[in-house]
ZAZA-352028 format. One record per residue (C-alpha): x, y, z. Coordinates in pm, 1 decimal. Each point is the difference from the previous one (the first is absolute). Last residue first. Example, Ala and Ser with C-alpha at 12.3 -4.5 7.8 and 13.67 -1.06 7.14 Angstrom:
2
PT, 1367.0, -106.0, 714.0
PT, -137.0, -344.0, 66.0
END
This chain:
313
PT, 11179.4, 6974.3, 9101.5
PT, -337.0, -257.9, -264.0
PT, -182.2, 309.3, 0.3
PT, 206.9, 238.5, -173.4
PT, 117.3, -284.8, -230.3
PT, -342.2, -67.4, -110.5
PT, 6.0, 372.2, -74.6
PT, 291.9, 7.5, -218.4
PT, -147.0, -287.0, -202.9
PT, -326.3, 136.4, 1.7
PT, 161.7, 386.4, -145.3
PT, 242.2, -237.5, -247.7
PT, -305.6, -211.6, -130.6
PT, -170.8, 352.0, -83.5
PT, 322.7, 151.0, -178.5
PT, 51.2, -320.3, -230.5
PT, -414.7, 20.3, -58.0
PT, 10.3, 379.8, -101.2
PT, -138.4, 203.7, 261.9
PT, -358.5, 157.3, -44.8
PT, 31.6, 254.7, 295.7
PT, -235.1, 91.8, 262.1
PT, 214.2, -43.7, 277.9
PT, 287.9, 166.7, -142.1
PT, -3.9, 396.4, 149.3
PT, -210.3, -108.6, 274.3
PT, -366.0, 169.4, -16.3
PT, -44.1, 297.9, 146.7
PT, -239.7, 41.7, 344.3
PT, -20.5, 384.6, -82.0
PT, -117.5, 219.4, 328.4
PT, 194.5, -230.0, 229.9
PT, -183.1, -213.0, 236.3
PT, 63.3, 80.7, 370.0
PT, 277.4, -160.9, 240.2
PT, 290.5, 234.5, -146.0
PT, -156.4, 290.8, 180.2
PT, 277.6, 184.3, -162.3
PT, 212.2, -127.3, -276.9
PT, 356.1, 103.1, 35.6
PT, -34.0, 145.8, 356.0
PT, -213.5, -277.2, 145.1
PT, 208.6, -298.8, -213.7
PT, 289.0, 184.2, 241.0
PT, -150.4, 49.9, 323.8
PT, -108.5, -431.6, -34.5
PT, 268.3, -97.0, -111.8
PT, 247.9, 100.0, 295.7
PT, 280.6, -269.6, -40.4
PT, 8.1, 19.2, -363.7
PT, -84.4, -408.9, -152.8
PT, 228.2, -306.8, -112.9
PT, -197.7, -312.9, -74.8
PT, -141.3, -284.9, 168.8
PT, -206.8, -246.7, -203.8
PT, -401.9, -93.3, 7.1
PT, -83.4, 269.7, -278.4
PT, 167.4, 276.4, 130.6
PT, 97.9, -30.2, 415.0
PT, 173.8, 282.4, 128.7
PT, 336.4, 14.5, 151.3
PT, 222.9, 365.6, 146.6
PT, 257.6, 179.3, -141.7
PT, 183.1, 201.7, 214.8
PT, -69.1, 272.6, -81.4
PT, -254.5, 159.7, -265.4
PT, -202.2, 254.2, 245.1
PT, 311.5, 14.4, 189.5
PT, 204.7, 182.9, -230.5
PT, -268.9, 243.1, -10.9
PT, -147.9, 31.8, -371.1
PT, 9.1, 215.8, -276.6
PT, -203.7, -10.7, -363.2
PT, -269.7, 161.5, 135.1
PT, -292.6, 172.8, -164.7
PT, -37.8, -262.6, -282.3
PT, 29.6, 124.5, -372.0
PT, 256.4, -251.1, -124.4
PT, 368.7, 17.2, -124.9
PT, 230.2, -314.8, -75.9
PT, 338.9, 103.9, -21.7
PT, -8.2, 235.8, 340.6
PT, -0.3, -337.2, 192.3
PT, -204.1, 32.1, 295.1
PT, 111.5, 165.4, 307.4
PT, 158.6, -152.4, 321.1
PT, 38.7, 200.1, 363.4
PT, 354.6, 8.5, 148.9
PT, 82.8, -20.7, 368.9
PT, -79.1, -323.1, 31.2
PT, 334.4, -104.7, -184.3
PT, 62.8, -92.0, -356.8
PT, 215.9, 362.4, -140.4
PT, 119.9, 117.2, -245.8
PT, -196.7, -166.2, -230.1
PT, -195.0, 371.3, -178.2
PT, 211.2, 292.0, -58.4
PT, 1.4, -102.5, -371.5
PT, -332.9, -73.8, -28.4
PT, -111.5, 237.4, -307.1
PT, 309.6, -62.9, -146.4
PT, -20.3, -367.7, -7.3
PT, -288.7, 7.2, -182.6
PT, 195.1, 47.3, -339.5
PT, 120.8, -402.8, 86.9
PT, -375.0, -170.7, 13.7
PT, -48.3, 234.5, -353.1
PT, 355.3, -184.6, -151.7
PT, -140.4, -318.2, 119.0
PT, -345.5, 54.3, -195.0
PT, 233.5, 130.7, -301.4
PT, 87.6, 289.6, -227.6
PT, -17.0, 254.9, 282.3
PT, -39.3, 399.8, 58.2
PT, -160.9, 145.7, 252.2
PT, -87.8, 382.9, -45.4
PT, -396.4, 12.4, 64.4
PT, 24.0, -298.5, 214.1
PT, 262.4, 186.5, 293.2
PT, -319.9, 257.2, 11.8
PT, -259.1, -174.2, 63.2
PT, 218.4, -221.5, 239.1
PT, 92.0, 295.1, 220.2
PT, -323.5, 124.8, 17.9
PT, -86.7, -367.3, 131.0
PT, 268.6, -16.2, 255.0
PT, -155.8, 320.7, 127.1
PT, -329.9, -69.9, 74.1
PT, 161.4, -321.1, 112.9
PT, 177.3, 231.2, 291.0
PT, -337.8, 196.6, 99.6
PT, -142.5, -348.6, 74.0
PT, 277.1, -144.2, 159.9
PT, 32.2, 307.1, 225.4
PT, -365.6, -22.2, 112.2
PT, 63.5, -331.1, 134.0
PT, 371.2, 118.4, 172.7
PT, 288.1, -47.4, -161.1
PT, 316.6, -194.7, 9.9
PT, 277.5, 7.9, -195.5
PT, 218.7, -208.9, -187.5
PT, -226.1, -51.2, -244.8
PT, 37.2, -395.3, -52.7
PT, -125.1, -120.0, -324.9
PT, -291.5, -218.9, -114.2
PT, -3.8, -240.5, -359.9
PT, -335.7, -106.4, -96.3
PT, 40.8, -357.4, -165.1
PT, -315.9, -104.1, -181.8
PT, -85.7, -368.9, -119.9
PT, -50.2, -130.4, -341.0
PT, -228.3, -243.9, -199.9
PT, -132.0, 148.0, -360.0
PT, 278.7, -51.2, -227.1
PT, 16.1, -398.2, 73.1
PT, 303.0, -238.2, -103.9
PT, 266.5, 239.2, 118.3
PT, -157.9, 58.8, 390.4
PT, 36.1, 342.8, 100.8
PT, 98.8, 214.9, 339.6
PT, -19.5, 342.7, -16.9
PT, 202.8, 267.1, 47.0
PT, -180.1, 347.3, -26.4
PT, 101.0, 324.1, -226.1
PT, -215.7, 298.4, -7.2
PT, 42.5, 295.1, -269.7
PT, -406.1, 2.9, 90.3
PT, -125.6, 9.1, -324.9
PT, 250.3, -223.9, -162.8
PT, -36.9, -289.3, 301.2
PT, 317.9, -242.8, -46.7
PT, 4.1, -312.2, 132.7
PT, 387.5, -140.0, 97.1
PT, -16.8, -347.5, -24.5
PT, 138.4, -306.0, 237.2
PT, -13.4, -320.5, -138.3
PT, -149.3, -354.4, 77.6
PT, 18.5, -290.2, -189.9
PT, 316.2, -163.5, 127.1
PT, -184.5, -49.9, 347.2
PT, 234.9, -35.3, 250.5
PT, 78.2, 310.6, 25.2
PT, 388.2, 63.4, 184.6
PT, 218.3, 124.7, -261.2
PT, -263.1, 203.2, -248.0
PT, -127.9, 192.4, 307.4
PT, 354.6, 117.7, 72.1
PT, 40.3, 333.8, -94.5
PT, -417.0, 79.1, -21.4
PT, -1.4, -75.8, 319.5
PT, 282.3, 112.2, 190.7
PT, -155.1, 388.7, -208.1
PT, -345.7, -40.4, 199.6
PT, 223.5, -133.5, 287.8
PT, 156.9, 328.7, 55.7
PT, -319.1, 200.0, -72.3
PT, -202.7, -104.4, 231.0
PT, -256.3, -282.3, -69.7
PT, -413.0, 54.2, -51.9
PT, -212.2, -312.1, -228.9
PT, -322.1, 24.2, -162.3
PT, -197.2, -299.6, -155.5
PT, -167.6, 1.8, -292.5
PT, -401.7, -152.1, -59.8
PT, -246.6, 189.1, 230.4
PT, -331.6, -57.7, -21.9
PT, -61.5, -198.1, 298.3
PT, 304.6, 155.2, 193.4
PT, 265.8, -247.8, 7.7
PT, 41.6, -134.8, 349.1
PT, -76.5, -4.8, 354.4
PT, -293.1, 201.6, -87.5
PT, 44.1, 337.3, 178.4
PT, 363.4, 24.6, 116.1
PT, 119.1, -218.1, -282.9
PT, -187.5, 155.1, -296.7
PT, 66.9, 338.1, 138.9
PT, 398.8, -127.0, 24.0
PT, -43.4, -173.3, -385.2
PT, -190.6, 322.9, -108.8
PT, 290.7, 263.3, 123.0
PT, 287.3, -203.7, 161.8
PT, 73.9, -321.4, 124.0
PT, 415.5, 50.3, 112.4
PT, 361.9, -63.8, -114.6
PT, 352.0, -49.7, 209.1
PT, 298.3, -130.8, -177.5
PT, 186.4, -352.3, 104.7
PT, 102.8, -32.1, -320.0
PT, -123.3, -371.7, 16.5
PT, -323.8, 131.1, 176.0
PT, -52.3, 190.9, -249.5
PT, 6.7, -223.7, -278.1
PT, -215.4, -199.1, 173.9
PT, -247.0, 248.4, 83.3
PT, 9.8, 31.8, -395.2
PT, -93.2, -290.3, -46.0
PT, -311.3, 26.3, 207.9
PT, -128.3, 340.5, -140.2
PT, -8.0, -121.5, -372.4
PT, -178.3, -342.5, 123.9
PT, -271.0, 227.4, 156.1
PT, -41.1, 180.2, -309.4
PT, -65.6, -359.6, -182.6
PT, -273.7, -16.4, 305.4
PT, -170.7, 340.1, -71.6
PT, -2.7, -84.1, -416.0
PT, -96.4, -359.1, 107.1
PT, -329.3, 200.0, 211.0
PT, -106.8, 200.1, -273.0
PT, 37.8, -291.8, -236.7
PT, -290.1, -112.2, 265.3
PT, -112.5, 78.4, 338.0
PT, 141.0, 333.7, 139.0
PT, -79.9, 12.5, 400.3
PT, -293.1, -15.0, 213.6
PT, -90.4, 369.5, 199.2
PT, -23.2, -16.6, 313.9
PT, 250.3, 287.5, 58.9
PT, -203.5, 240.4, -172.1
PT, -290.0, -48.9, 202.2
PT, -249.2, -33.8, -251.0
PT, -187.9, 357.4, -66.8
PT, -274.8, -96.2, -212.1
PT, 217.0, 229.7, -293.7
PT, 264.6, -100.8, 95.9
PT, -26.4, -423.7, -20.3
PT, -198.4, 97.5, -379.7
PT, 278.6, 198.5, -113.0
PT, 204.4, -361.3, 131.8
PT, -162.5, -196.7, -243.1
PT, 184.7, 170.6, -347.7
PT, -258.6, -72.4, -243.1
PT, -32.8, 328.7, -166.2
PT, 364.7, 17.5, 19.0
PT, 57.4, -346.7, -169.2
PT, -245.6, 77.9, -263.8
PT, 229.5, 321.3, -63.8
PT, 304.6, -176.8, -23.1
PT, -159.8, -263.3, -262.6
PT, -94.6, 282.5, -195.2
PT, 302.7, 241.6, -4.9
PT, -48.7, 312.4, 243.2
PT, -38.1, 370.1, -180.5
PT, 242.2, 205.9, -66.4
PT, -154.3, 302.3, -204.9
PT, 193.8, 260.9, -183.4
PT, -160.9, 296.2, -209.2
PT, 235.9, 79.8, -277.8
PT, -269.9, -23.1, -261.3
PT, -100.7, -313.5, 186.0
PT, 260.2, -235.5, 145.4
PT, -72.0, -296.8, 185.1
PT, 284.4, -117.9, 298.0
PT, -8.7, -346.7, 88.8
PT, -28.6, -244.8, 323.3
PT, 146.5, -246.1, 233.0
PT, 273.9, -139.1, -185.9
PT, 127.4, 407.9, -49.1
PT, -112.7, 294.1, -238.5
PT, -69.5, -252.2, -294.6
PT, -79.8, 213.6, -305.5
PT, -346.4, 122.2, -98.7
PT, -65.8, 265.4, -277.5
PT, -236.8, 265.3, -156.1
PT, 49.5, 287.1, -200.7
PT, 390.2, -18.1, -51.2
PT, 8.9, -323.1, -81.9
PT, -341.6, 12.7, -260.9
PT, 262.4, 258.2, -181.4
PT, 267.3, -221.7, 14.5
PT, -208.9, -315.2, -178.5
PT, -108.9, 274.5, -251.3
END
């Protein structure tokens, strides 16, 4: 009987932020309750809808804010470890948006986003271990199944929610011209769609290795006369994944929240071509993946404690 009732109606957990219902095969995924208060809540629909200037906006108050601040703590250390390996990284996506238009974390933002070329993506994850100063911290492969994507990520051991994204870029060695970039990530993503139907890989490392096929004639090269392109490993649907050499070098500084970080020298044409009139409210404000979260009381003592830190450099 009890299987019977299963396979007429059932809920499972789809993710921490909501669940999938099942009736007669019909599946519905639907937000969990406290998530879905915190939606209906969320101040800054509200800001859009009477049209605040988006850059006026007040930040994340709150755990919201702790989440934003442990993050910052994640991004600090490992401008450290940089530094000592004397490797070259950059704001990028959100945190670089966040920068350029709020001088820090966008309000409902909670990760931060980092670019570095290939050659120091791999420095890194050699010698991370040998120069952190912070025991606690790890570097992680994250593996996306529906996507065959791999990304490195940066994770605290005491909390399974904190982490920071590395976005690895290669050099092309070539240059094109605007509408060449386009037609050539039309073709970098055929290429991927079809290099996922046949890959074949036991681990998250062993996935980050199979891409090297795909970029093989890729690193030949570190001069201005070489456009970069995003990783192949970690696929997304934006029109352009290539950019003049000069659009990311050299790295310039930006201010994010009250500190100088590492930023692409022409920010502003490339925020434009990844999100477009990046200045307006997108059509989803989202809520941060963690903001929202019940943490257990050793995991919410580590986010303040992290954050204080943040503060206190």
């Amino acid at each position: 009987m009890t299987n019977l009732l299963k396979n007429i109606f059932s809920v499972s957990n789809l993710s921490e932020q909501r669940i999938l219902i099942t009736i007669l095969g019909f599946k519905i995924k639907t937000p969990k309750a406290y998530y879905a208060h915190a939606r209906r809540h969320n101040p800054y629909l509200k800001y859009k809808k009477e049209n605040v200037d988006i850059t006026k906006l007040p930040p994340a108050n709150g755990q919201a804010r702790e989440v934003q601040l442990a993050g910052l703590y994640l991004l600090d250390e490992l401008d450290y470890t940089c530094k000592q390996l004397n490797i070259q990284y950059w704001l990028d996506f959100g945190a670089l948006l966040g920068a350029v238009r709020h001088k820090g974390f966008i309000p409902w933002d909670d990760d931060i986003d980092i670019g570095i070329m290939r050659k120091d993506h791999d420095t890194l994850i050699e010698y991370f271990d040998s120069v952190k100063r912070d025991k606690d911290l790890y570097l992680h492969f994250n593996y996306n199944k529906a996507k065959r994507s791999v990304l490195l990520k940066l994770r605290h051991k005491k909390s399974s929610h904190l982490f920071l994204d590395i976005f690895p870029y290669d050099f092309l060695n070539k240059k094109l011209l605007p509408k060449e970039q386009i037609s050539f990530t039309k073709t970098c993503k055929q290429n991927r769609k079809k290099f996922i139907k046949k890959i074949k890989y036991t681990t998250e490392t062993e996935l980050y290795e199979s891409y090297k096929v795909l970029r093989s004639d890729f690193n030949k090269a570190d001069c201005q006369n070489t456009d970069v392109i995003w990783g192949y490993e970690f696929g997304h649907n934006w029109p352009k994944w290539v950019h003049s050499y000069d659009t990311i070098f050299p790295l310039q500084q930006i201010e994010f929240e009250g500190k100088m970080y590492p930023c692409i020298n022409d920010y502003e044409k490339y925020l434009k071509d990844v999100y477009g009139n990046y200045f307006a409210y997108p059509k989803k404000i989202s809520l941060g993946h963690i903001m929202y979260l019940n943490f257990p009381p050793e995991e919410k003592e580590l986010i303040q404690e992290l954050s204080e830190k943040a503060r206190a450099k």
